[in-house]
C-alpha positions in Angstrom: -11.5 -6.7 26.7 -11.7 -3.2 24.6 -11.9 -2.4 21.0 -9.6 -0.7 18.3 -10.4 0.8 15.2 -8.0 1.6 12.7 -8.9 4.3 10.1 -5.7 4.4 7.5 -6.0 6.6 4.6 -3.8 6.1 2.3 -3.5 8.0 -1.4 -5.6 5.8 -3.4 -7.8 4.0 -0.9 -9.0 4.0 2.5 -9.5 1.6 4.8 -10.6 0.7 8.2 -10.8 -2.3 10.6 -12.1 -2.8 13.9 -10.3 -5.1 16.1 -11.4 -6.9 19.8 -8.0 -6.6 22.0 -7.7 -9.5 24.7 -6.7 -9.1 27.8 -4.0 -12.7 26.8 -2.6 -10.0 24.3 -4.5 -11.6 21.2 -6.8 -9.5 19.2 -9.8 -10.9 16.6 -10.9 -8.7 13.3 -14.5 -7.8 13.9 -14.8 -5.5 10.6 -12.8 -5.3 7.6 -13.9 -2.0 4.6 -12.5 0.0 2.1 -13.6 2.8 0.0 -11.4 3.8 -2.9 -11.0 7.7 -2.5 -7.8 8.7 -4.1 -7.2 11.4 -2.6 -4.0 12.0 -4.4 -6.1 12.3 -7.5 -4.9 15.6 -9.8 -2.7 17.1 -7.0 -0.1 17.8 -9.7 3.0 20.0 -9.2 1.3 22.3 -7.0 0.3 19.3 -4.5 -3.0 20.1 -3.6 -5.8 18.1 -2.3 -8.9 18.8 -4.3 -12.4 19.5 -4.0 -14.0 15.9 -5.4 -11.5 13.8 -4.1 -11.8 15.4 -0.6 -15.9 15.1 -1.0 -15.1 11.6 -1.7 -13.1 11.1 1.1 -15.1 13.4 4.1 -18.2 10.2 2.7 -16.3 7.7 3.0 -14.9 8.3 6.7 -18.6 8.8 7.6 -19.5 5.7 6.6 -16.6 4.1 8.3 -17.8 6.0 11.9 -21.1 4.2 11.2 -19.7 0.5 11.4 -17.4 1.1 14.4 -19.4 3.9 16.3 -21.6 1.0 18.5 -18.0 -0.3 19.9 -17.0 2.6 21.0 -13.2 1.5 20.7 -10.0 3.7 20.9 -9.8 5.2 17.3 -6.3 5.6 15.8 -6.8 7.4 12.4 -3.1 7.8 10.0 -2.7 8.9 6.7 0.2 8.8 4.3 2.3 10.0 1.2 -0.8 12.2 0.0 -1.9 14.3 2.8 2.0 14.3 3.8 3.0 16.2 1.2 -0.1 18.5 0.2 0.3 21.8 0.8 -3.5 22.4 2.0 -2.8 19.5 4.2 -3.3 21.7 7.4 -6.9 22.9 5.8 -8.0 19.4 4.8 -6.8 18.1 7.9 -8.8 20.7 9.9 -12.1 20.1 7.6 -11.9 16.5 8.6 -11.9 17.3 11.8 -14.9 19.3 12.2 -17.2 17.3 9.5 -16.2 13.7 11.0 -14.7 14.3 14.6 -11.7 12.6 13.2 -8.4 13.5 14.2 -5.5 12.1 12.0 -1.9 11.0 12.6 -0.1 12.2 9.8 2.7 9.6 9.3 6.8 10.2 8.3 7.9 8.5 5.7 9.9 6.5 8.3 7.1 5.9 10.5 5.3 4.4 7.4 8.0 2.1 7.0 8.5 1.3 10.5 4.9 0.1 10.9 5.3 -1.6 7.5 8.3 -3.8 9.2 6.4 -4.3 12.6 3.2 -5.8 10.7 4.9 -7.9 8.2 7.7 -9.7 10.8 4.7 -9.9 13.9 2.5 -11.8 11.2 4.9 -13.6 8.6 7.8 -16.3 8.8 10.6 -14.3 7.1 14.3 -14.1 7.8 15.7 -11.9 5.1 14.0 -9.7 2.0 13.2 -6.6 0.7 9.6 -5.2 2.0 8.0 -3.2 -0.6 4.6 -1.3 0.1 3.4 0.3 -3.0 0.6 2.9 -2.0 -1.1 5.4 -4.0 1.6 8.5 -3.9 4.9 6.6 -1.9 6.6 3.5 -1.9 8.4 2.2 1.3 11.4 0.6 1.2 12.9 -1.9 4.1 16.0 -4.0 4.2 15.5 -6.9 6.5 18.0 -9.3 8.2 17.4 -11.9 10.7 14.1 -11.0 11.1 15.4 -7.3 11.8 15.0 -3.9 10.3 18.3 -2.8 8.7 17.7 0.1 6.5 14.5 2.0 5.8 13.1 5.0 3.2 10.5 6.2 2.0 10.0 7.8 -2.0 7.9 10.0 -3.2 6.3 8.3 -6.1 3.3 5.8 -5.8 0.9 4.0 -8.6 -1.5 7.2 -8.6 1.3 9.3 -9.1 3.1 7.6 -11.8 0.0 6.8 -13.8 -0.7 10.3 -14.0 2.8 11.4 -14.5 4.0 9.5 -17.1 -0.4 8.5 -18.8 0.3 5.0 -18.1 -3.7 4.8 -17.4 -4.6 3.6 -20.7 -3.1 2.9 -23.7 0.3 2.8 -22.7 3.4 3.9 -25.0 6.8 2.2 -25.2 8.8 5.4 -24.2 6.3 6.5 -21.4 6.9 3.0 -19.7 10.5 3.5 -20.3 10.9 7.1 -18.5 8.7 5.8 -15.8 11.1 2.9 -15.5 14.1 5.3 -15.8 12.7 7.2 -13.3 12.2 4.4 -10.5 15.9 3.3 -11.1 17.4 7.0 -10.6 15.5 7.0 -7.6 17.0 3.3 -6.3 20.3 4.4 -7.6 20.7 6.6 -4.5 20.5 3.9 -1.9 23.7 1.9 -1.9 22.4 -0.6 0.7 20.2 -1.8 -2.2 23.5 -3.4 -2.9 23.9 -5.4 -0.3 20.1 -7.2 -0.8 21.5 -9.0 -3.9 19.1 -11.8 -5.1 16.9 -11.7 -1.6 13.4 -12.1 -2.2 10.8 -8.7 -1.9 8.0 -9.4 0.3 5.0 -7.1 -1.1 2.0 -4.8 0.6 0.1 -2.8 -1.0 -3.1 -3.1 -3.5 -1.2 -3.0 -6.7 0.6 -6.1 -5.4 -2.3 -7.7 -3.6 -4.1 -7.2 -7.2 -0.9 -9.0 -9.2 -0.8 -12.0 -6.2 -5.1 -12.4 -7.2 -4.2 -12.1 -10.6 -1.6 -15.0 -10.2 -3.7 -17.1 -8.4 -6.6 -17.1 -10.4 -4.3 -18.4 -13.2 -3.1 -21.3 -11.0 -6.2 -22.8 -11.1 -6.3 -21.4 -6.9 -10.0 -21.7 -5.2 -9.2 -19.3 -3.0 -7.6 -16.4 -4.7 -8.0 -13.7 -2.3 -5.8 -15.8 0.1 -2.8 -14.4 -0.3 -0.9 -14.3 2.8 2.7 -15.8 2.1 1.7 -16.6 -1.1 5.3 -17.0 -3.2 5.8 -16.2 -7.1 8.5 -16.6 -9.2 9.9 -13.9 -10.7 9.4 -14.8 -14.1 5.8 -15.0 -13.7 5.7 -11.4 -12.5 7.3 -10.7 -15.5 4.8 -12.4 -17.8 2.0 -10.6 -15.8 3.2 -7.2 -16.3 4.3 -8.2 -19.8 0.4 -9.0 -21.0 -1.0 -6.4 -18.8 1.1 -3.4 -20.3 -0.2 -4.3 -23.8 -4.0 -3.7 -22.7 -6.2 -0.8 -22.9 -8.4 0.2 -19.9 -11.2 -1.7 -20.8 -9.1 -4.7 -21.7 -7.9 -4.7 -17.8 -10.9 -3.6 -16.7 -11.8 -7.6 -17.6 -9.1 -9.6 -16.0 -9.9 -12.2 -13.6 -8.6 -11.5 -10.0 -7.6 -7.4 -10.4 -10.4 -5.2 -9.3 -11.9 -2.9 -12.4 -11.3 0.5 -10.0 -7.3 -0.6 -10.6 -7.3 -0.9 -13.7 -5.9 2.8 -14.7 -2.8 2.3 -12.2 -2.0 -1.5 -12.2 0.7 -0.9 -14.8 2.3 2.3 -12.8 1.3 0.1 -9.5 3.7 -2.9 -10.7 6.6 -0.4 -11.9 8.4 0.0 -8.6 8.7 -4.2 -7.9 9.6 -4.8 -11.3 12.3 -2.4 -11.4 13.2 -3.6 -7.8 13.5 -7.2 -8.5 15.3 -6.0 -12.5 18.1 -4.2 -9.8 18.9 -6.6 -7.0 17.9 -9.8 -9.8 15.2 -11.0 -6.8 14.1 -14.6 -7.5 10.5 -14.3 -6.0 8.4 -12.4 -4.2 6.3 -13.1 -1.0 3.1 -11.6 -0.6 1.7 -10.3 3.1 -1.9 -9.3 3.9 -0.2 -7.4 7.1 1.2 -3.7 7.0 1.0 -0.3 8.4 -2.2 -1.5 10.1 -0.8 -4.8 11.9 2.0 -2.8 13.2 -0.2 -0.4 15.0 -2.2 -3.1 16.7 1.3 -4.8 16.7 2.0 -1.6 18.6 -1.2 -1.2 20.8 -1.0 -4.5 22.2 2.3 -4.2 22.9 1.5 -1.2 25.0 -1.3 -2.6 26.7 1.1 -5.1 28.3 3.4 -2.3 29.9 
């Protein structure tokens, strides 16, 4: 028996679990947090990390040392789209390091979506979809067939970015939403296997689209709304979702049952990509999964514990 944490920062949020690894190749979540740090927060065209969001960050990584410290369990720390692309990413990652001890992985694009694929088919009953994770400054992208891993990318635009980009944080304008939108399409334009995924359902990760699978359940009357793994929604409920949602102020989503009040500036931008996704290959429903990036490096540890 040994222990795993996983510390995964991502652009708007960090997270961390800590996982007990038996020896019959089964493991058991012994602590589940998150802190929302956006760290993507104003990078802006010059794509720099900044000083409050890093602050934000540095405490939040402490605090996360101070649940799994006692264990002491082999730490695998990644971050994403954010820290990918900054161009102090060297400086911030070297500041981690001597204020926490913390030495990050700083994930491809395709390893995102690799690890994406490997936590989603080791935990989920699909044959065939589109896997969407929406994070903070990215979205990932994977084609899957019988169960497999056909195509894979990675984008450069995520529910921080495009909230900030195009002011969809609070009252939101018609032709803002629309260049957004035009600009998610250019982007899906380029990948001519998106073709090929014609009316195949998008399985979802990310908070954005954990927030909308809540929000749908707390409609439907669900008891257990946080419960989400393989949930299914029709499409046409997404759309009346996103529909209401758009029309609100801050404050207005600040108020709705099942999304969390610190989302409430980037659900809109956060629900862009899978509403433009389904729009392009006219996706029936989407299937929600709890497992991502972090399943597919336990996924992954496990796997090499049995070699």
């Amino acid at each position: 028996m040994s222990y795993l944490a996983i510390v995964d920062l991502g652009s708007n949020s960090a997270r961390m679990v800590v996982e007990e690894l038996h020896d019959d190749g089964t493991h058991t979540e012994l602590i589940r947090e998150k802190r929302d740090t956006r760290i993507a927060q104003n990078m802006g065209e010059e794509l720099l990390l900044k000083e409050t969001p890093i602050l934000r960050t540095i405490e939040a990584l402490k605090y996360f040392q101070s649940k799994y410290i006692n264990f002491h369990p082999k730490v695998r720390a990644i971050t994403t789209a954010a820290v990918r692309m900054a161009k102090n990413q060297t400086e911030f990652l070297d500041r981690v390091a001597r204020e926490t001890g913390i030495q990050f992985q700083v994930l491809t694009g395709d390893q995102e979506a690799y690890y994406d694929y490997l936590g989603v088919i080791s935990t989920l009953n699909v044959a065939e979809g589109v896997i969407l994770d929406t994070g903070g400054a990215s979205v990932e992208l994977i084609a899957v067939d019988n169960r497999r891993s056909k195509e894979a990318v990675s984008l450069s635009f995520g529910a921080v970015t495009l909230s900030e980009q195009y002011h969809l944080a609070n009252n939101i304008m018609p032709n803002n939403l629309a260049s957004a939108s035009d600009y998610i399409l250019s982007q899906y334009n380029t990948l001519q296997w998106l073709e090929t995924q014609y009316q195949k359902p998008v399985i979802l990760l990310g908070g954005a689209n954990r927030s909308l699978a809540r929000m749908a359940r707390t409609r439907l009357g669900e008891t257990e709304v946080s419960m989400i793994h393989g949930f299914e929604m029709l499409v046409d409920l997404v759309e009346q979702i996103f529909e209401e949602i758009r029309q609100m102020t801050r404050k207005e989503r600040e108020k709705i049952a099942g999304l969390e009040t610190s989302r409430a500036d980037i659900i809109v931008s956060g629900l862009l990509p899978l509403l433009n996704l389904m729009r392009k290959i006219n996706s029936p429903k989407v299937i929600f999964s709890e497992s991502g990036v972090r399943e597919g490096l336990i996924a992954e540890t496990l796997a090499q514990q049995d070699e």
